[in-house]
N, C-alpha and C positions, 0 to 999 in steps of 0.2 A: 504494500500500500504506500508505504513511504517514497521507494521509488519511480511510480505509476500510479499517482493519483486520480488520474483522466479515467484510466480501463477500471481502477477499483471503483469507481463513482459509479462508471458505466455497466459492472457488473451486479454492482448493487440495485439497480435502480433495472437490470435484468430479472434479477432475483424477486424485488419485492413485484414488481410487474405477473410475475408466474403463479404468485402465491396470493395475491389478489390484494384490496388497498384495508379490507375489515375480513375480521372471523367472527364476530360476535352476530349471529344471526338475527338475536332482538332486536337489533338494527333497522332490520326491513321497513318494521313498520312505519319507521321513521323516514326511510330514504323514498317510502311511498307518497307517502303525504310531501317533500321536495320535489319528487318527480312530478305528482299532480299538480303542485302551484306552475313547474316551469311547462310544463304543455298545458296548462292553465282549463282543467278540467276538475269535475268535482271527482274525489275520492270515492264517495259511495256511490257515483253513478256507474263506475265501473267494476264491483266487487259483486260477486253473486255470475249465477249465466249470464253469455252476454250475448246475443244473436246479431248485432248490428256488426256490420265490417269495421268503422271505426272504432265501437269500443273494443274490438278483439284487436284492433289495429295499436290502439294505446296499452292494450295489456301485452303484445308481444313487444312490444318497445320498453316498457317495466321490466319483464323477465329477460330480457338483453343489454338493462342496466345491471338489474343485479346479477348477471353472469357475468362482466365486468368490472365490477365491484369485489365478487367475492372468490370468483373462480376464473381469471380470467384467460386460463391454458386448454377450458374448454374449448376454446375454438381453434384448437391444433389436434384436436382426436377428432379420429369419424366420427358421423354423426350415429351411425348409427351402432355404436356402442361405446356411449358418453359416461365418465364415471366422475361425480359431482361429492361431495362430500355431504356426509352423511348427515339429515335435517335439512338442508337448502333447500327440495322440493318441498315436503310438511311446512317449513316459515311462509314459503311463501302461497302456498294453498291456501294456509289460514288465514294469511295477510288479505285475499283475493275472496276468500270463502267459496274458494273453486277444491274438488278433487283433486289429490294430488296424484292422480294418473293423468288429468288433462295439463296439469304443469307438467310432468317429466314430459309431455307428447310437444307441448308447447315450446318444452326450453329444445328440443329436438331439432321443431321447426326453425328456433331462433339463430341456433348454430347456423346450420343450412344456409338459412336467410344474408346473414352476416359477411360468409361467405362469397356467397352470389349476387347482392344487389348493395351494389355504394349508396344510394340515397338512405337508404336504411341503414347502413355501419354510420353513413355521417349523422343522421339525427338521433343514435343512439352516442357516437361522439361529445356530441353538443351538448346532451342531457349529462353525461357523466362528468364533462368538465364544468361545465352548471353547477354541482350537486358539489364536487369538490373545491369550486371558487369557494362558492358559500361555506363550506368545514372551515376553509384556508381564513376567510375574513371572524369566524366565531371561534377563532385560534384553536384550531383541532378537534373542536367538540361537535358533538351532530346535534 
């Protein structure tokens, strides 16, 4: 480190990137209600079923913050045998008041998605550095 402080920064800031920016899951519910205020939607209208395209649209944009957030090396495994840490689907089912078989299916598709379509990696971009401007100005606290 002493002699390579550039690469030591740079593998650290590897490191914490793999291993996501929080572990505390109770978290969610918190990062829910910031994500609601910045795509400027109410919380309860989109928890419970949700048959409309946009609210399914804002809730796979939530579950591809918080796989960002907390997992964010899911999106370098297939999608189709994604392995998440144990609780992340149940937070955020409960968070949603959705099944947590329609979140694992969901966070499935969000990988996918991520992958394949930029307008969607960039407004999940936006939302996540949003969410972390705001930690960054209430000095680390959520």
């Amino acid at each position: 480190m002493k002699h390579h402080p550039d690469l030591a920064n740079q593998m650290l800031e590897t490191f914490c990137h793999l291993n996501g920016h929080d572990s505390d899951f109770s978290n969610i519910k918190h990062y829910y209600h910031e994500f609601c205020q910045h795509v400027k939607v109410l919380p309860e209208e989109h928890k419970g079923p949700v048959w409309k395209r946009n609210k399914m649209e804002v809730r796979r944009l939530f579950i591809s913050v918080m796989i960002r957030i907390y997992c964010p090396n899911l999106h370098r495994q297939h999608s189709s045998g994604l392995v998440y840490p144990y609780g992340f689907s149940r937070k955020i089912s409960q968070t949603l008041n959705v099944g947590e078989d329609s979140i694992s299916k969901l966070i499935r598709q969000v990988v996918a998605d991520e992958k394949v379509y930029e307008d969607f990696r960039l407004k999940v971009d936006d939302i996540v550095d949003n969410i972390f401007s705001l930690k960054q100005l209430r000095g680390g606290k959520n």
